[in-house]
C-alpha positions as CSV (number, residue, x, y, z in Angstrom):
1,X,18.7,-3.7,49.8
2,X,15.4,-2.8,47.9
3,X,16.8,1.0,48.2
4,X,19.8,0.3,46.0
5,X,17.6,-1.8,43.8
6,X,15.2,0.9,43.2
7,X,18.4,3.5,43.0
8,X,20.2,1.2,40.4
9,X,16.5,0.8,38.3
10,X,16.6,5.0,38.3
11,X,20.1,5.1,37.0
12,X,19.3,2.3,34.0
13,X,16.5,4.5,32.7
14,X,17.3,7.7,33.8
15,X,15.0,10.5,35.2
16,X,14.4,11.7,31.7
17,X,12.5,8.3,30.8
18,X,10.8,8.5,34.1
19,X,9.3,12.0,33.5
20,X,8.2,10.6,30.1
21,X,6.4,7.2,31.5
22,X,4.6,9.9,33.8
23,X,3.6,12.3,31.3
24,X,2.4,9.4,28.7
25,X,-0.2,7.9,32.2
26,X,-1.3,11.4,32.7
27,X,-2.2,12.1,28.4
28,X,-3.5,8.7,27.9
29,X,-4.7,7.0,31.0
30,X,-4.3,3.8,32.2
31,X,-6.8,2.2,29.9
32,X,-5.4,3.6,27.3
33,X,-1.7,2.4,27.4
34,X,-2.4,-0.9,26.5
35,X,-3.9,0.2,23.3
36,X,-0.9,2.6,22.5
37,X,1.4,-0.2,22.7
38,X,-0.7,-2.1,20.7
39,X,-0.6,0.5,17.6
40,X,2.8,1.4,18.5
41,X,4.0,-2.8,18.1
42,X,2.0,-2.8,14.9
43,X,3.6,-0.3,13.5
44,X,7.0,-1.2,14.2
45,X,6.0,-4.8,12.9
46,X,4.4,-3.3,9.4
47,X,8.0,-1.1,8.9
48,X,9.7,-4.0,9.6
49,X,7.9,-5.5,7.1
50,X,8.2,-3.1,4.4
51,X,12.3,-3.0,4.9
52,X,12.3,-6.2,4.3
53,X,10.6,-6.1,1.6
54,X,12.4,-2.8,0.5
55,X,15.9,-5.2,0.8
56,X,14.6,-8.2,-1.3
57,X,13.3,-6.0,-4.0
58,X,16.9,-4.3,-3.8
59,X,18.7,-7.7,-3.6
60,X,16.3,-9.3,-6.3
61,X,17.0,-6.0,-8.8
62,X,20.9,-6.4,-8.2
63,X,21.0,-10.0,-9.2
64,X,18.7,-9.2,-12.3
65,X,21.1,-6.2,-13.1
66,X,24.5,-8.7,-12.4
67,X,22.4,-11.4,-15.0
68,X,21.4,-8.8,-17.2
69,X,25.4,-7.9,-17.5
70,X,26.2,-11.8,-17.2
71,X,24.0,-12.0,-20.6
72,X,25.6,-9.0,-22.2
73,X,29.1,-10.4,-21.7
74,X,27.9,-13.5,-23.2
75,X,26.7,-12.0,-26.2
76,X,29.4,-10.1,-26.8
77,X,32.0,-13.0,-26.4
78,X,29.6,-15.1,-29.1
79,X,29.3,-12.5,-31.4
80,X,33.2,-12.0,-31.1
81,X,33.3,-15.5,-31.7
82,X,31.0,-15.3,-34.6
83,X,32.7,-12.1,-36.4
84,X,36.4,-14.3,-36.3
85,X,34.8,-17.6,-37.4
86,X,33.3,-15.8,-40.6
87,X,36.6,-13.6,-41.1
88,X,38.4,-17.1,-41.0
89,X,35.7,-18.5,-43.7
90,X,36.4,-15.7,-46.3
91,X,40.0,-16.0,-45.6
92,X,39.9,-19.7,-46.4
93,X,37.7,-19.1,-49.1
94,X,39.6,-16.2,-50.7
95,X,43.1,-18.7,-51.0
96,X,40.6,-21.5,-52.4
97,X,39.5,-18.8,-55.3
């Protein structure tokens, strides 16, 4: 039973992962590992923290950019409003004249 166990561990992770375990104990040493892993973790945790960082600067600049257009629209619909509302005061004002 502990033969098919070990057999069904080698299959998982493959000889090619096995080969690399070995040849990362025999560059680094066992002391060493532990402090490999450490740098390694922080620097999965720091790129994790600059993509998400990266995304909410992305996210933050596509809602300014979807207000900035939001505002735009705005201003044009007001100033449309604007242009008719003084083209119906000189028209009132020219049949008063």
């Amino acid at each position: 039973m502990m033969m098919n166990t070990t057999l069904l561990f080698l299959n998982a992770i493959g000889p090619e992962m096995i080969l690399v375990f070995f040849a990362i104990l025999l560059l680094f040493g066992g002391k060493k590992i532990p402090e490999l892993m450490r740098g390694i973790g922080k620097g999965i945790r720091e790129f994790n923290t600059a993509k998400g960082s990266l995304e909410k600067e992305l996210k933050d600049g596509m809602k300014e950019e979807e207000q900035r257009e939001k505002d735009a629209r705005e201003l044009r619909e007001l100033r449309e409003r604007e242009a008719r509302r003084e083209r119906e005061e000189s028209f009132i004002t020219r049949d008063n004249d």
